[in-house]
Every structure is written in structure tokens, then in C-alpha cells.
N, C-alpha and C positions, 0 to 999 in steps of 0.2 A: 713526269709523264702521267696521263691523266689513267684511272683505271677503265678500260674499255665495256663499253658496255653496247650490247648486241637486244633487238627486241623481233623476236620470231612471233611472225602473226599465221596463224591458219588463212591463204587465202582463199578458199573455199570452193579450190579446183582441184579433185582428188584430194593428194598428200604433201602438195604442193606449199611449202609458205615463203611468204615474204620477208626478208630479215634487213635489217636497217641499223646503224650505226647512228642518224641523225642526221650524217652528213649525204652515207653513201646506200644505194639500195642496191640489194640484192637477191637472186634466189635459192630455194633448195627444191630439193623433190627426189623420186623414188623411180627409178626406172618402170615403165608402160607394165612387165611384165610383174611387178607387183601391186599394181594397180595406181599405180602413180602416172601423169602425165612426161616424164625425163623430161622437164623443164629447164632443169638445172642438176647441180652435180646433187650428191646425194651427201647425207652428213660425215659418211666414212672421207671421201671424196674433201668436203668442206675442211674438216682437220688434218688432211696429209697436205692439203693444199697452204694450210697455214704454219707447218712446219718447213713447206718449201722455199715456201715465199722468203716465210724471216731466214732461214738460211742462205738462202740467194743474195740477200739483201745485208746481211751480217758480216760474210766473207768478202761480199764485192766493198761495202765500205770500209774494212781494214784496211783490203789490198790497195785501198784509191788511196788514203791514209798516209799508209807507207812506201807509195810509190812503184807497188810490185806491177810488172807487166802482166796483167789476167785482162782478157776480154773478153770474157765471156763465162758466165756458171749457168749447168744446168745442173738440178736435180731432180732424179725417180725414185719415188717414192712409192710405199706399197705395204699391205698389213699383211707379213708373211706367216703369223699365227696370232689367233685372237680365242682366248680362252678366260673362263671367269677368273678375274681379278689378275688377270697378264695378255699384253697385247704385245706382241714383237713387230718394229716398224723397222721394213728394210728401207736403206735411203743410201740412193748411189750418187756421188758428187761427184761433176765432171767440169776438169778445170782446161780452159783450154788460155793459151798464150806460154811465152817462152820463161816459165816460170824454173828455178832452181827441186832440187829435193826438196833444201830444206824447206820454203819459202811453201811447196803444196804442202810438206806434213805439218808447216807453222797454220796455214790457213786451214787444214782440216780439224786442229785445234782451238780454231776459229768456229767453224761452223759449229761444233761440239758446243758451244758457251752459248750460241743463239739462245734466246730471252725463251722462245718457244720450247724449245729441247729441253729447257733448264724445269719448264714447267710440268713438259708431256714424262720429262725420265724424274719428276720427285713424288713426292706422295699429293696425290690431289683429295680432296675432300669439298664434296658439294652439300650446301645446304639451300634442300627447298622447300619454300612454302607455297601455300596457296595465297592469295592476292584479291578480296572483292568478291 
């Protein structure tokens, strides 16, 4: 798997920017009433949205996998405390089809391993530099 790499550019509307993968674009931005245009989602927004996703994505391919009848995941997601050096991220999974016990607590044990989860629940360490 390749390590992903994301390039945020100022686009020079408000707080607006453009983020780009190479392949795919997209935006962020700040809601109107912090002087942002809400273009797009915000960066809180941006990182719940990628813990959703790989989760959604995580448990539905086990379950296709193994055969389990799921058809459907949703998850809501949401930063229910955010304090220096601890963020608590509530995340409710809702599994619909005619799934057993065990088969939703196997898959909840599923979403738990998600690539993302593994990264947002260990110690993260940013190093940055300036560039030019």
C-alpha cells in the first residue's frame, strides 16, 4: 500500500483550501461564521469523515468476505470532548441485515482494527518543516 500523501493549497477564497491526492480533488473550509466561505466540510469534519469511511469500508469487506448477510453500515461520528493532548471520538455503528450476535460483536471487532482507528487510537507524532 502506497503511503498517502494529501497537498493542501490556500485557494485564496477566505480559509478555503484545495486538497488533492494527485488523483482526486477536493475541498475544506471554515463555516461563513468564522469567516470562511463553508465550501466544504471543515477539518474536524475532514477527520471524522475518514475514520467513517475506513470503517464502513473495513466491516462491509469482512462481512462480503465471510459471507455474513449485512446490507448496509452506517456510522455517526462526532468529537464528544476535545482537550490539550486528548480528543474523545464518539462513533455509533449501525448494522442493518439479519445478522446473528455473534456475527455484529465479530464485526464490531472489526471496525475496532480499521487501518484508521489503529492510527487515530496510537500515539501520532508530526514532524514539520518549512519547504522553499
Amino acid at each position: 500500500m502506497a503511503v498517502p500523501t494529501v497537498r493542501a493549497s490556500f485557494a485564496g477564497v477566505a480559509f478555503q483550501v484545495k486538497l488533492s491526492d494527485g488523483e482526486h480533488e477536493w475541498l475544506g473550509d471554515v463555516p461563513a461564521g468564522l469567516g470562511g466561505g463553508d465550501t466544504g466540510p471543515t477539518p474536524h469534519q475532514l477527520l471524522l469523515s475518514a475514520l467513517g469511511a475506513c470503517t464502513s469500508i473495513t466491516v462491509a469487506m469482512y462481512a462480503q468476505r465471510k459471507g455474513m448477510p449485512l446490507e448496509s453500515v452506517d456510522v455517526d461520528l462526532s468529537v464528544l470532548r476535545e482537550q490539550a493532548g486528548q480528543t474523545e471520538i464518539g462513533r455509533d455503528i449501525h448494522l442493518a441485515g439479519t445478522l446473528t450476535d455473534e456475527q455484529r460483536t465479530r464485526l464490531l471487532e472489526i471496525a475496532n482494527a480499521c487501518p484508521i482507528h489503529k492510527v487515530l487510537g496510537g500515539e501520532i507524532l508530526i514532524t514539520s518543516k518549512l519547504v522553499g
